[in-house]
N, C-alpha and C positions, 0 to 999 in steps of 0.2 A: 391239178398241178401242185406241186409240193412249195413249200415256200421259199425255199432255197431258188426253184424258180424262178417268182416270183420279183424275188429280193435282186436278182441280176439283170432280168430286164428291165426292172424298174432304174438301175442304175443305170443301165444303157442308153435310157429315154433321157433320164437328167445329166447323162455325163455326152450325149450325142449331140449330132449337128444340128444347126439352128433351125433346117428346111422339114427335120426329123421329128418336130416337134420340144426340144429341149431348150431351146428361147423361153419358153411356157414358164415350164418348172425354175428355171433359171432367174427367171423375171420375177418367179414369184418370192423366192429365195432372196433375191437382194432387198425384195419389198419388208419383208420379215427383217432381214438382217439391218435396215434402213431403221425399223421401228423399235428397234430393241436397244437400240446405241442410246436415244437420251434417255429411256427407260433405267436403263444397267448406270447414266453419269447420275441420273437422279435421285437413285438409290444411295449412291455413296455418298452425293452430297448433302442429302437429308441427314442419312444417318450420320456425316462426320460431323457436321453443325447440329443435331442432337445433344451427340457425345462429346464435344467440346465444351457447350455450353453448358451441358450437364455435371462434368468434370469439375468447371470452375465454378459451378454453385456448391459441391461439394467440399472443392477443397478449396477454398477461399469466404466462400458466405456460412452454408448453412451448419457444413461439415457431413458428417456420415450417419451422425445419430445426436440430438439432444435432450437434454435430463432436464425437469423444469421441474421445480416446488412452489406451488399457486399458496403452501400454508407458509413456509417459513426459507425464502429465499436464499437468506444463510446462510441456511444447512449442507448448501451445494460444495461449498467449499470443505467441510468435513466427509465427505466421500468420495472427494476427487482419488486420492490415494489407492484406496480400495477399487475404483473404476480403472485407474492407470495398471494395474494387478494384474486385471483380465488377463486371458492368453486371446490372442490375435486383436489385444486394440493398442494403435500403435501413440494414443495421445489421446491426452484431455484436458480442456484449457476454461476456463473460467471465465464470460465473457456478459456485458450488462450494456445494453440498448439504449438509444433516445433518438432525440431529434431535438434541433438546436440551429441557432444562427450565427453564419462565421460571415466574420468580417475582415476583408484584406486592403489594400491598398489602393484597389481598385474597383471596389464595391462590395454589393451581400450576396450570398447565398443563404437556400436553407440547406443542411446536412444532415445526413445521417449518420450520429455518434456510437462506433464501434470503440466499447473501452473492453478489450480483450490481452490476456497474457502477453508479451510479448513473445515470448518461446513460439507463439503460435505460428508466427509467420516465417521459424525458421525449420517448419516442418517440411520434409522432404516434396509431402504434396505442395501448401503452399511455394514452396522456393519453385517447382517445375511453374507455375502457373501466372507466379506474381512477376508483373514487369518492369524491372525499375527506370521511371523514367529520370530522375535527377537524385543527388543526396545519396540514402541509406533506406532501406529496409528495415531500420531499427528503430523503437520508439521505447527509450529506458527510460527514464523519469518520467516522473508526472506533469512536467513540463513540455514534453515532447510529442509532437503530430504528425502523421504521414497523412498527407491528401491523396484521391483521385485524381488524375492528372485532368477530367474537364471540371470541378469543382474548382482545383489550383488553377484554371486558366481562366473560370469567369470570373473570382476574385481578383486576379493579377498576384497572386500568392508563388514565393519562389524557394528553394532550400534557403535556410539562414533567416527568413524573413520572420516577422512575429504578427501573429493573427490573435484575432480575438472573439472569443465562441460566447455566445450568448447562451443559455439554458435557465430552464426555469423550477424552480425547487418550491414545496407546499412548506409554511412556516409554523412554526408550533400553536397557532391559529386557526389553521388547516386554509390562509391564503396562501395564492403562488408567490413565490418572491423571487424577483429575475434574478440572474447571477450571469455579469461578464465575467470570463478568465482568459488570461492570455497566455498563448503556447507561440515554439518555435517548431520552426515548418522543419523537419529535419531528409524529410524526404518528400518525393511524387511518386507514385506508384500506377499501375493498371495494371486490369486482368487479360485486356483482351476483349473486353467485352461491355458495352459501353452502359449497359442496361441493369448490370451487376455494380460497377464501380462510379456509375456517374457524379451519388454523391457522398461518397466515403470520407468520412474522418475520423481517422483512428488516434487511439489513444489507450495509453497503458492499464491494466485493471483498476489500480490503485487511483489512476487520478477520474476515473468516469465514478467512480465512489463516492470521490469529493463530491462533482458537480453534479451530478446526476441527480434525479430523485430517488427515495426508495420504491415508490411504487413504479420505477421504471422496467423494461423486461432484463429478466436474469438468466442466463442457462449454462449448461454444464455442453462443451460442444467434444463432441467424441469422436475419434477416428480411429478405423480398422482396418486390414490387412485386403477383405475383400468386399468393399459399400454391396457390388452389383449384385452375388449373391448371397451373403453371410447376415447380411443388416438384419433379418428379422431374427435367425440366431442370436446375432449379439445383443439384441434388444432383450431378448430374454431373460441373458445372462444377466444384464445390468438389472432388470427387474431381481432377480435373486441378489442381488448386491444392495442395489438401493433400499430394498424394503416398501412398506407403504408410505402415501406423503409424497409421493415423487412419481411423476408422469416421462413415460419415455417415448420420444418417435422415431422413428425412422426419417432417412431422407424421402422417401418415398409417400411418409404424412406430410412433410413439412412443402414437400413440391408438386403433390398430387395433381392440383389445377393446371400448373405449369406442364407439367410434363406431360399430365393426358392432350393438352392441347398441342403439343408437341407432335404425337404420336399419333393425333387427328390429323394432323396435316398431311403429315408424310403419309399417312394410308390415303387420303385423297389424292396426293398427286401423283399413288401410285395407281390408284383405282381409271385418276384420269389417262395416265399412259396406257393401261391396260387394254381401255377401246380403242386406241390405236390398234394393238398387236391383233384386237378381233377383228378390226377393216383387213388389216395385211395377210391376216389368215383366212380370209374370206376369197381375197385373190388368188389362192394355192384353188379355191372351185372353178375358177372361174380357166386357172390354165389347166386344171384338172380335165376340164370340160374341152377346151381346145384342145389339148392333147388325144384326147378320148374323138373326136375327129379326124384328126390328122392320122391317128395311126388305127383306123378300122380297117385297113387291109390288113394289118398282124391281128385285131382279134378275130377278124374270119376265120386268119389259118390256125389259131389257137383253138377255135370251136372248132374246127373243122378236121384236128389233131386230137383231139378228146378233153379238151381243158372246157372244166363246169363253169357255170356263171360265178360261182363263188372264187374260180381260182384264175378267172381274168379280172375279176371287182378287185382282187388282195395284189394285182398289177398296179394298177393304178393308188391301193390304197400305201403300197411299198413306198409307189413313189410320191405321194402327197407327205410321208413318213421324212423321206428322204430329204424333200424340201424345207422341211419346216424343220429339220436338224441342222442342216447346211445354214441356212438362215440363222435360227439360234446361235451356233456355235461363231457363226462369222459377226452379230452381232451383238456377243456378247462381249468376244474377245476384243474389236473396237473398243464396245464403251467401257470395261477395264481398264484399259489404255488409257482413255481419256478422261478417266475418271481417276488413275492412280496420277496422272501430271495436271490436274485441274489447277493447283493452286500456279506452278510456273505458264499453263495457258491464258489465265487473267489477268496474270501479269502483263500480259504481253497484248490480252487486249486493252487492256487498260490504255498501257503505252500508246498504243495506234489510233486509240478514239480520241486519248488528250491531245495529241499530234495532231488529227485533223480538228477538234476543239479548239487546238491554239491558233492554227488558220482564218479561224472566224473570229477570236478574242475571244474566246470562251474561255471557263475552268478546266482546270484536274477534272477529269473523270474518274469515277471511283464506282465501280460497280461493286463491290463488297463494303459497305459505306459503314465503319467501325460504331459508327452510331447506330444499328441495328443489327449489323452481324461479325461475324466471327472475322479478325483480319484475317487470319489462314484457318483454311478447314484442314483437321485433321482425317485423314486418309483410312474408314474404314468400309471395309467388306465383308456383307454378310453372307455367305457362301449359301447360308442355306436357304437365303430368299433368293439368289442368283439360281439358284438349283431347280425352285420353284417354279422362278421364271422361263428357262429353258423349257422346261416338262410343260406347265402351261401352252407354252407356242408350240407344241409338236403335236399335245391333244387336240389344241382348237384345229391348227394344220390338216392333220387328219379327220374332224371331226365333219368339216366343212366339204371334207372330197368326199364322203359317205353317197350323198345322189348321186353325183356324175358317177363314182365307180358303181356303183348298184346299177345302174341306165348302162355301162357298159357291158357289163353284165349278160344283161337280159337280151344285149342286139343279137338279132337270128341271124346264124354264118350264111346260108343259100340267100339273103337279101341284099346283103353285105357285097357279097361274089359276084351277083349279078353289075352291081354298078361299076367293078373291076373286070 
């Protein structure tokens, strides 16, 4: 039998009536397409909370690439120029660390003191990412503070209010010596993400100079045209700019731990969906096998016609083919679907769980809980692991029909005949 044969009775079998054996294939088909819907939301939701989170560590915390001098910290700021120079880096901002204690109105925190440019936060990445929640985005004097909006909230810190940061400076002794300073709150800010900005306090370069130590960290934060794939290019570049004396990383040094455990995850809950797809590919044998039943009067007259064992097995193996495409294709295009409206579907469950919540006097429900994840996931599709997944479920599909077509096969037409 030639395969074109092949290929039409098998659509025959899964496109025929239900007493015809095409329930079978059918059944198995949904089963497939059933198991591949949260497979395909899971996909995008990993990767959109990935790339989200990824996004705003780049361009709000670590940046794209930074330049650090462990011999002469100062020196960062004479080569900023020359770094801004580059071709494809789109900024470079001067930026010096601590940690410190702010005090508001309504108690302490500790914080994490970001005394960075202000230019910085008017770059095109920062402005997509940074959220304002009250005041201004801006911090020009050395007087001036932007909080994280949960830092501003367990202080009770609000625009216009004036706080007071505590940090601790080594004195020509080499003791510590405290140092209060008081700043005005001029803004609240977030990124979106509660893990990044929890305890942000930012302040202008000049004034983290004051208060700061010298032996606090210093670095040169860089950004370029394209982080995802050009970073280790432009790292080079800067290496030929900087000279020696000066260490460069990539984002991808600086978030290695983060991001591999990122990327650990998501391959496991892909690995875990994946045994699904092998139980519901397993079903394609099982109605393989019913099939292969119900219709041994057509293979009698198939052998009995001159069709080889090999060109009744590529019958059934068409249609074990068939099914596990029909499924695929039906359940991918679902969980697309439901994976490009996820963030307006949460909404909405939200809504209905706090609704029946408020019934009993319960809370808001909040299943994206901004203290752990991303408020909105951004919307990405990786084509070519959805490609993957497809080709996957059509191999196992047919992989799984292999004995019952083979056992078809081999059945003798004069045995077959008799029981007809």
């Amino acid at each position: 039998m030639r395969n074109r044969s092949c290929f039409f009775i098998a659509i025959r079998y899964l496109l025929g009536r239900a007493h015809e054996g095409g329930r079978y294939l059918r059944g198995a088909a949904a089963g497939i397409a059933v198991s591949l819907i949260p497979i395909i939301v899971t996909l995008i939701v990993a990767d959109g909370m990935i790339r989200g989170i990824v996004d705003r560590y780049l361009e709000l915390g670590t940046g794209h690439l930074q330049v650090f001098s462990f011999i002469d910290p100062e020196g960062l700021e004479g080569i900023t120029g020359a770094v801004r120079e580059l071709d494809g880096v789109r900024g470079a901002w001067m930026e010096q660390r601590g940690m410190g204690v702010l005090v508001g109105k309504k108690g302490k925190a500790g914080a994490s003191i970001r005394a960075v440019e202000p230019s910085f936060w008017q770059d095109g990445g920062s402005v997509e990412y940074l959220k304002l929640a009250a005041g201004t985005a801006r911090a020009e004097t050395e007087r001036d503070m932007l909080l994280g909006e949960s830092l501003a909230a367990s202080i009770g810190a609000e625009t216009g209010d004036t706080v007071r940061l505590m940090t601790v400076s080594a004195g020509a002794d080499g003791r510590n010596i405290p140092r209060v300073t008081a700043f005005t709150v001029t803004g609240i800010v977030s990124s979106g993400y509660h893990e990044l900005d929890a305890l942000w306090c930012i302040i202008t370069h000049e004034g983290g100079r004051r208060i700061l130590s010298a032996d606090s960290s210093s670095s040169l934060i860089v950004k370029i045209d394209s982080p995802y794939t050009k970073a280790d290019d432009a790292a080079w570049s800067l290496y030929s700019v900087v000279g020696a004396g000066y260490s460069v990383y990539t984002w991808k040094d600086l978030m290695r731990s983060q991001y591999s455990s990122y990327e650990s995850t998501r391959q496991m809950l892909l690995f875990i969906m994946a045994l699904i797809v092998i139980v519901a590919a397993v079903n394609v044998s099982s109605a393989t096998s019913m099939l292969v039943i119900e219709r041994q009067r057509d293979i009698a007259v198939l052998k009995v016609t001159g069709a080889s064992a090999n060109g009744v097995a590529g019958v059934f193996l068409w249609g074990s083919f068939l099914t596990g495409l029909c499924g695929a294709v039906i359940g991918i295009a679902i969980g697309l679907l439901l994976g490009y409206f996820i963030n307006p579907l949460i909404r909405s469950l939200e809504q209905l769980l706090s609704f029946f919540s408020g019934l009993g006097g319960g809370s808001e429900v909040k299943i994206l809980d901004p203290g752990f994840y991303l408020e909105t996931i951004p919307i990405i599709i990786d084509w070519f692991a959805v490609l993957l997944i497809g080709c996957f479920t059509i191999i196992c599909s047919v992989a799984a029909s292999l004995i019952p077509a083979r056992r078809a096969g081999k059945l003798k037409p004069m045995d077959l005949l008799r029981k007809y």
